[in-house]
DSSP file (Angstrom, degrees, kcal/mol; ACC not computed):
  #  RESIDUE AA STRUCTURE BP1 BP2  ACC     N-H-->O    O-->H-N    N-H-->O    O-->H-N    TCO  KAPPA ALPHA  PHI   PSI    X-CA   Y-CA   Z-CA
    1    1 A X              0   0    0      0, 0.0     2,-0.5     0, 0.0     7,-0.2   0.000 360.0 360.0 360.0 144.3    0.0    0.0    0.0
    2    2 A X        -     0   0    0      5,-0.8     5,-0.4     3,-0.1     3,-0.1  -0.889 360.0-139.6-103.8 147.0    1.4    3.4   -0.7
    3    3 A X  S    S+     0   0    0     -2,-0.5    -1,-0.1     1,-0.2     3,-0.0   0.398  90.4  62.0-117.0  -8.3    1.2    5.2    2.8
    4    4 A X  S    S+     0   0    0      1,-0.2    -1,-0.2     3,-0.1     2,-0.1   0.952 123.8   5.0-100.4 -37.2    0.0    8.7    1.2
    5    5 A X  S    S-     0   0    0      2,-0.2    -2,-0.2    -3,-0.1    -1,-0.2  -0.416  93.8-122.7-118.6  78.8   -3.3    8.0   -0.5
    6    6 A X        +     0   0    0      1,-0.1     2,-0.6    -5,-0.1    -3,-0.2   0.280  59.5 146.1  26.1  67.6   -3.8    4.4    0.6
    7    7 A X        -     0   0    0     -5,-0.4    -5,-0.8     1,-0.0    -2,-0.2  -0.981  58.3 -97.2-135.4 110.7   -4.1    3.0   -2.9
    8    8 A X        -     0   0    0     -2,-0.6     5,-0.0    -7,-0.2    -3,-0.0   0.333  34.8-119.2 -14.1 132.6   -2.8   -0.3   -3.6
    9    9 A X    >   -     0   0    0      1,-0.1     2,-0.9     2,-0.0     3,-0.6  -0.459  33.7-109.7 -74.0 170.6    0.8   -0.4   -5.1
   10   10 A X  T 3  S+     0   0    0      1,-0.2    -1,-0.1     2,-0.2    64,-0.0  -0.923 122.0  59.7 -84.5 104.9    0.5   -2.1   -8.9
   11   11 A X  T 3  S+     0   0    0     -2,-0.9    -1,-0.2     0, 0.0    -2,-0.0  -0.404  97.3  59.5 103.5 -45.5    2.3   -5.1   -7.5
   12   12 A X  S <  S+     0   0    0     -3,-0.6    -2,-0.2    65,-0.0     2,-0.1   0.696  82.1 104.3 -94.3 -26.9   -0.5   -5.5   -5.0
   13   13 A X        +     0   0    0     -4,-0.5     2,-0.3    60,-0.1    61,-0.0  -0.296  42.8 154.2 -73.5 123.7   -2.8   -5.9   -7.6
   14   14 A X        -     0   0    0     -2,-0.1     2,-0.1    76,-0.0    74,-0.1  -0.993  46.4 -97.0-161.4 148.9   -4.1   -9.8   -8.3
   15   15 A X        -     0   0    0     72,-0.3     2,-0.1    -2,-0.3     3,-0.0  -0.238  36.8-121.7 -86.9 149.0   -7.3  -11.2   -9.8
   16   16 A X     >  -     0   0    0     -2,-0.1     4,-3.5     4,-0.0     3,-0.4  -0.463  41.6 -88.4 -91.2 168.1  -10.0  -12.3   -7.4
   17   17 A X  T >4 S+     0   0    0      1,-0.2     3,-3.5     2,-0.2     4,-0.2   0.791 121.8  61.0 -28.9 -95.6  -11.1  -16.2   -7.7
   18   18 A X  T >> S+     0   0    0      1,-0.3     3,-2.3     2,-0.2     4,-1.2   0.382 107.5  33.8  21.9 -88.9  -13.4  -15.4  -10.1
   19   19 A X  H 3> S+     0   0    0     -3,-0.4     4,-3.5     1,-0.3    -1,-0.3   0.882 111.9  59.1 -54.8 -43.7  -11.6  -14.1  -12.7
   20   20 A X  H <X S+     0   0    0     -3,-3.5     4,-0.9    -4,-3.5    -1,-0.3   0.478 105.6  53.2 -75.8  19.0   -8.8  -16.2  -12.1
   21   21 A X  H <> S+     0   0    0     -3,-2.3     4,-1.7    -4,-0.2    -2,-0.2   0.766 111.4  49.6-110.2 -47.2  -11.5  -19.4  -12.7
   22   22 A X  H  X S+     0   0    0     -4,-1.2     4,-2.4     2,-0.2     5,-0.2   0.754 104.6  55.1 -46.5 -42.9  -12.4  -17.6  -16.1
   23   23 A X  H  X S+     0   0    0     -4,-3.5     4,-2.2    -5,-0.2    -2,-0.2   0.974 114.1  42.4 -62.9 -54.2   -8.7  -17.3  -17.0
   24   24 A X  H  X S+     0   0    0     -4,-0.9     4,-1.1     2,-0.2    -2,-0.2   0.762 107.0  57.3 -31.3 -47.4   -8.4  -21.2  -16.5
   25   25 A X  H  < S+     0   0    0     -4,-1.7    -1,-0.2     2,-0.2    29,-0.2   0.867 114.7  40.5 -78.9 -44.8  -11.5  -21.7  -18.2
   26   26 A X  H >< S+     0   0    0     -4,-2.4     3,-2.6     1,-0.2     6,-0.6   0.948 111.8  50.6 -56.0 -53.6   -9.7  -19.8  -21.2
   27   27 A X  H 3< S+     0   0    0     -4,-2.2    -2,-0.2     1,-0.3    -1,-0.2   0.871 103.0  64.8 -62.7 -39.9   -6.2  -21.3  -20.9
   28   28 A X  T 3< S+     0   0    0     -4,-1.1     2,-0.4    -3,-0.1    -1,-0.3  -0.060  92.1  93.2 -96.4  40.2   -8.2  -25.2  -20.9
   29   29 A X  S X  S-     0   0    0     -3,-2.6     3,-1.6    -2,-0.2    -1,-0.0  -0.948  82.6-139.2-130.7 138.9   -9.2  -24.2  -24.5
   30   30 A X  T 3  S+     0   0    0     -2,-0.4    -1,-0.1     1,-0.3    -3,-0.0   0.565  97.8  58.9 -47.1 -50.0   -7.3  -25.0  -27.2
   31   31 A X  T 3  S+     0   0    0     -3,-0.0    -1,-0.3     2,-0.0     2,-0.2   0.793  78.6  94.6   7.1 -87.3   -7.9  -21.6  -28.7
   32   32 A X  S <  S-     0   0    0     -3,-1.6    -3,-0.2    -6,-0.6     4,-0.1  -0.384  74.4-130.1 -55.0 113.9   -6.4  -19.5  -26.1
   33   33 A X    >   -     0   0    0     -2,-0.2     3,-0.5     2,-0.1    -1,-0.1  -0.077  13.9-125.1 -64.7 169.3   -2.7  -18.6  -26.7
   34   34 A X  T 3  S+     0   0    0      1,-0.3    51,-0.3    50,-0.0     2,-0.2   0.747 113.1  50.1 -73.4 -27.1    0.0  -19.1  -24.0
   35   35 A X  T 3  S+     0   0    0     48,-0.1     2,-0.4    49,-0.1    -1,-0.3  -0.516  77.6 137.9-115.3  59.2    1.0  -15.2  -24.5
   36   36 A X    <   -     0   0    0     -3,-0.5    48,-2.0    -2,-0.2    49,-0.4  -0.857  38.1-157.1-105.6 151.2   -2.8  -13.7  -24.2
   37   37 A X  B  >  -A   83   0A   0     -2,-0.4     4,-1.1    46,-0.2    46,-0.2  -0.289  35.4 -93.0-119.8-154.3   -2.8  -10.5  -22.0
   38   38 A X  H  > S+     0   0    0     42,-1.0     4,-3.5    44,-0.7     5,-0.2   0.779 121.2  70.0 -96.0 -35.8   -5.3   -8.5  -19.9
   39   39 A X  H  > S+     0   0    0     41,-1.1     4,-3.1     1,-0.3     5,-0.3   0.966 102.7  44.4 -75.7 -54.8   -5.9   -6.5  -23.2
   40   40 A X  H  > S+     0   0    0      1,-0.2     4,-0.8     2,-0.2    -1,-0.3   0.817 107.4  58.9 -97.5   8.4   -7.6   -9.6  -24.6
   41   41 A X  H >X S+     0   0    0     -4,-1.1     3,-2.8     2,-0.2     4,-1.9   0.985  96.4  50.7 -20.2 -88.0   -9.2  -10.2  -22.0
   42   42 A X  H 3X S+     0   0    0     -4,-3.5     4,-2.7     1,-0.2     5,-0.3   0.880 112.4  58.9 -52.8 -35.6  -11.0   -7.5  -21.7
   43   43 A X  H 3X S+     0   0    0     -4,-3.1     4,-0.5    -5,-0.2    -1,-0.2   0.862 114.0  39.6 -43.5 -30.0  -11.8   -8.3  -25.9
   44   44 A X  H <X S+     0   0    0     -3,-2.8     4,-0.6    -4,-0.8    -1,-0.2   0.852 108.9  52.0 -96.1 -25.7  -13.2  -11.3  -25.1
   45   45 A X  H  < S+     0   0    0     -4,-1.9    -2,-0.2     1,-0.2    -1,-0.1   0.940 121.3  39.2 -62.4 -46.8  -14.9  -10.3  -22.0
   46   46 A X  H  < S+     0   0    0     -4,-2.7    -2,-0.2    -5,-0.1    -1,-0.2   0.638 100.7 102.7 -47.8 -29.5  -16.7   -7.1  -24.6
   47   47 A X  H  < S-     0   0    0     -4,-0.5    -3,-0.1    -5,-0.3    -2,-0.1   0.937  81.7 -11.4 -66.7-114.5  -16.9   -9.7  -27.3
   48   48 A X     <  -     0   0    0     -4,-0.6    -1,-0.1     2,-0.1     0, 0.0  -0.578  69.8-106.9-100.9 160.2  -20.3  -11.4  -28.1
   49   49 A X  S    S+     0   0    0     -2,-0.1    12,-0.7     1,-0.1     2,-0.3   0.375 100.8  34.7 -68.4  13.1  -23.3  -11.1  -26.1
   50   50 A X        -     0   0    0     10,-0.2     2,-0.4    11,-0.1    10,-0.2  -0.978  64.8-167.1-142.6 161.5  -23.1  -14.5  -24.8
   51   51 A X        -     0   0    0      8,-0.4     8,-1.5    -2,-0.3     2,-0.6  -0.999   5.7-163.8-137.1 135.0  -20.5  -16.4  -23.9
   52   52 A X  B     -B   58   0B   0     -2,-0.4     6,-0.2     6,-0.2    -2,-0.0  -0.980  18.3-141.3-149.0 104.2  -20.4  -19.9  -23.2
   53   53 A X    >   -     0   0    0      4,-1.0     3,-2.1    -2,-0.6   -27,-0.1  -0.233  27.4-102.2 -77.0 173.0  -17.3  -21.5  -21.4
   54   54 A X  T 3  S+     0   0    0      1,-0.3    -1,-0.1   -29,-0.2   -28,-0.0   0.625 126.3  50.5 -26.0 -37.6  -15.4  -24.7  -21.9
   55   55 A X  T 3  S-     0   0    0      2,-0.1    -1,-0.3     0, 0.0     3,-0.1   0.475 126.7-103.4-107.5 -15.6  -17.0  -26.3  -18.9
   56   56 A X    <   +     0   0    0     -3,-2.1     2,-0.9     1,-0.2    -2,-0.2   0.700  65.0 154.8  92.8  41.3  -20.7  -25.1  -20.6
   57   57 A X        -     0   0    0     -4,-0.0    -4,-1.0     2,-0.0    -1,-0.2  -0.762  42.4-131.9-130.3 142.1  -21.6  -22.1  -18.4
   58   58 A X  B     -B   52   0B   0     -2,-0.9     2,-0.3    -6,-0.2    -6,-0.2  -0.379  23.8-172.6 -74.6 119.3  -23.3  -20.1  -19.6
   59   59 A X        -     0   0    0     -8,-1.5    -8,-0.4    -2,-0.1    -1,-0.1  -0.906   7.7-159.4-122.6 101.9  -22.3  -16.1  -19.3
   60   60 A X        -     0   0    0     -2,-0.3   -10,-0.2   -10,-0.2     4,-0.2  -0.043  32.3-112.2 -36.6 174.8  -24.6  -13.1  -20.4
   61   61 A X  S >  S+     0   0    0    -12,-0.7     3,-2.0     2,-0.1     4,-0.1   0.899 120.4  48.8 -52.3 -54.4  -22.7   -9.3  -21.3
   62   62 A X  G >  S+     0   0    0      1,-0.3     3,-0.6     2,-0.2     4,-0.1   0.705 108.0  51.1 -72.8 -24.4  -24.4   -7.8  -18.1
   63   63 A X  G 3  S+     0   0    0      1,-0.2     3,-0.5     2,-0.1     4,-0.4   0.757 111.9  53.2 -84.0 -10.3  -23.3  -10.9  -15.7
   64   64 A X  G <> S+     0   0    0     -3,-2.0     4,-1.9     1,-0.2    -2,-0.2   0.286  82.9  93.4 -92.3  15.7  -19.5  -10.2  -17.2
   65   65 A X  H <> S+     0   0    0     -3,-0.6     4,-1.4     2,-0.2    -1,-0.2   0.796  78.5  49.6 -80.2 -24.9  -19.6   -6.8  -16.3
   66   66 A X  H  > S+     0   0    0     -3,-0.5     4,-2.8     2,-0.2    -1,-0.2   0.693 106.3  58.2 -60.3 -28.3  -18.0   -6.9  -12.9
   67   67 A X  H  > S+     0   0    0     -4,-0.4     4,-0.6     2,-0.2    -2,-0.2   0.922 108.6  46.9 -55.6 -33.2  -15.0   -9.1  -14.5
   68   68 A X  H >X S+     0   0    0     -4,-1.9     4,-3.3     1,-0.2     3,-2.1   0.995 109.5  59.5 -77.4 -48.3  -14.3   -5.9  -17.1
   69   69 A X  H 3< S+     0   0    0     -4,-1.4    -1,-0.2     1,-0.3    -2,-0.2   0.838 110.5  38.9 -14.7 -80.1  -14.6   -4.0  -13.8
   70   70 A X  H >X S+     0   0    0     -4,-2.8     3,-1.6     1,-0.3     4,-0.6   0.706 115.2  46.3 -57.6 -32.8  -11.9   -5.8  -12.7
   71   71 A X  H XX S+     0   0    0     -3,-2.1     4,-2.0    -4,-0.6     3,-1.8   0.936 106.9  58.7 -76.8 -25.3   -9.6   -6.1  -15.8
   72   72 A X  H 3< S+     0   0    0     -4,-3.3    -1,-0.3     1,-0.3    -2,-0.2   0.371 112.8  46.0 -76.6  24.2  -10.0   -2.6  -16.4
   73   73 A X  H <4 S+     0   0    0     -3,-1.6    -1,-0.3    -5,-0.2    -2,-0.2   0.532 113.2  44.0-108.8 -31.2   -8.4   -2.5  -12.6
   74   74 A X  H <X S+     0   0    0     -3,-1.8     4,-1.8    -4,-0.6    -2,-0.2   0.399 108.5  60.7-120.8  -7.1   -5.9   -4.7  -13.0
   75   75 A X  H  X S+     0   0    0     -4,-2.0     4,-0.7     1,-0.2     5,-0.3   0.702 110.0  43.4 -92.6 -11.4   -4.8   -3.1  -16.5
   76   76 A X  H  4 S+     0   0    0     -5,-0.2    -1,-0.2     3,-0.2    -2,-0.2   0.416 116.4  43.0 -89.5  -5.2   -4.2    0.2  -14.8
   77   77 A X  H  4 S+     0   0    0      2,-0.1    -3,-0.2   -68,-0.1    -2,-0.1   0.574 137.9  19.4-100.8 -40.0   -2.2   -1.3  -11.5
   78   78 A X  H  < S-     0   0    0     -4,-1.8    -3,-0.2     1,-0.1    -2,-0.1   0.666 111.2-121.4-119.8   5.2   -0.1   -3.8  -14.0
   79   79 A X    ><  -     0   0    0     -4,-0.7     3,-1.7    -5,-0.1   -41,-0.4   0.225  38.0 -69.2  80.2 168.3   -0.6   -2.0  -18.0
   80   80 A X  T 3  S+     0   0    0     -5,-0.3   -41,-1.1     1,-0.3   -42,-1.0   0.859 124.2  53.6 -37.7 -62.3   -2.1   -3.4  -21.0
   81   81 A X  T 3   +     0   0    0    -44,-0.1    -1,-0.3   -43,-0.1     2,-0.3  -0.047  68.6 136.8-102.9  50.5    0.4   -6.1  -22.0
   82   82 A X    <   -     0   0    0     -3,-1.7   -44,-0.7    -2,-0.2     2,-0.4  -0.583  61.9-117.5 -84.2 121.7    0.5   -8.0  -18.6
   83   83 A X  B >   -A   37   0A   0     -2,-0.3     3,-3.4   -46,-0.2     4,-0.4  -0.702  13.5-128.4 -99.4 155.5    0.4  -11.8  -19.5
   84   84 A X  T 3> S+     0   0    0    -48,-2.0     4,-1.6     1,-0.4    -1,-0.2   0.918 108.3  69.3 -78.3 -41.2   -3.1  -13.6  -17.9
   85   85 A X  H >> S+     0   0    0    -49,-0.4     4,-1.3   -51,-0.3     3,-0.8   0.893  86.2  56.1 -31.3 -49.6   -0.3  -16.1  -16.5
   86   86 A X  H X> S+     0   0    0     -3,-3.4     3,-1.5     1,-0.2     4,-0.8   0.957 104.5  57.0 -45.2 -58.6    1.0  -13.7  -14.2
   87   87 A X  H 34 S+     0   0    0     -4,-0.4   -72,-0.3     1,-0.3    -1,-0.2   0.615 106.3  47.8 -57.9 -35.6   -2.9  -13.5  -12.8
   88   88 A X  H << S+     0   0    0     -4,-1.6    -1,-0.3    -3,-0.8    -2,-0.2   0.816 110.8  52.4 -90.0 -28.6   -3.1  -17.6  -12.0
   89   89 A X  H <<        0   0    0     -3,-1.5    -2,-0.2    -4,-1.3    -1,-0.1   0.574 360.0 360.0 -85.7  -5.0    0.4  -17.7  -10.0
   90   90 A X     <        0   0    0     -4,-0.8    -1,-0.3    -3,-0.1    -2,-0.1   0.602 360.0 360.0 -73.8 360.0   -0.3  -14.7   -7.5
């Protein structure tokens, strides 16, 4: 934490279960590249209005709207080309 306006350092910054279940979900499809970053994330999260994972569950836009919350959180504490790996080993 940085000790003048209490705002998480970008270090401190790490993807809540959730996300990081989604990231998995990505990474156990064949698809998904090794090197994919927060930036396409958030593409994929924007991407079509349903979404359907690997495991078959089924995600509206409006229930993925707290994950873009979140990348667009974690793309401003760690930038743009941050790879979704980092995010499963915190």
């Amino acid at each position: 934490m940085n000790a003048t306006n209490l705002q998480p350092a970008a270090t401190d910054a790490s993807a809540t279960p959730e996300l990081q279940g989604f990231i998995a979900d990505l990474f156990a499809s064949a698809e998904s590249p090794a090197t994919a970053t927060l930036d396409d994330l958030r593409d994929i999260l924007m991407g079509s209005d349903v979404f359907i994972s690997d495991f078959g569950e089924l995600m509206h836009r409006q229930d993925r709207t707290a994950l873009v919350i979140e990348v667009d959180f974690l793309i401003d504490c760690r930038g743009h080309e941050t790879p979704l790996v980092r995010l499963l080993v915190n």
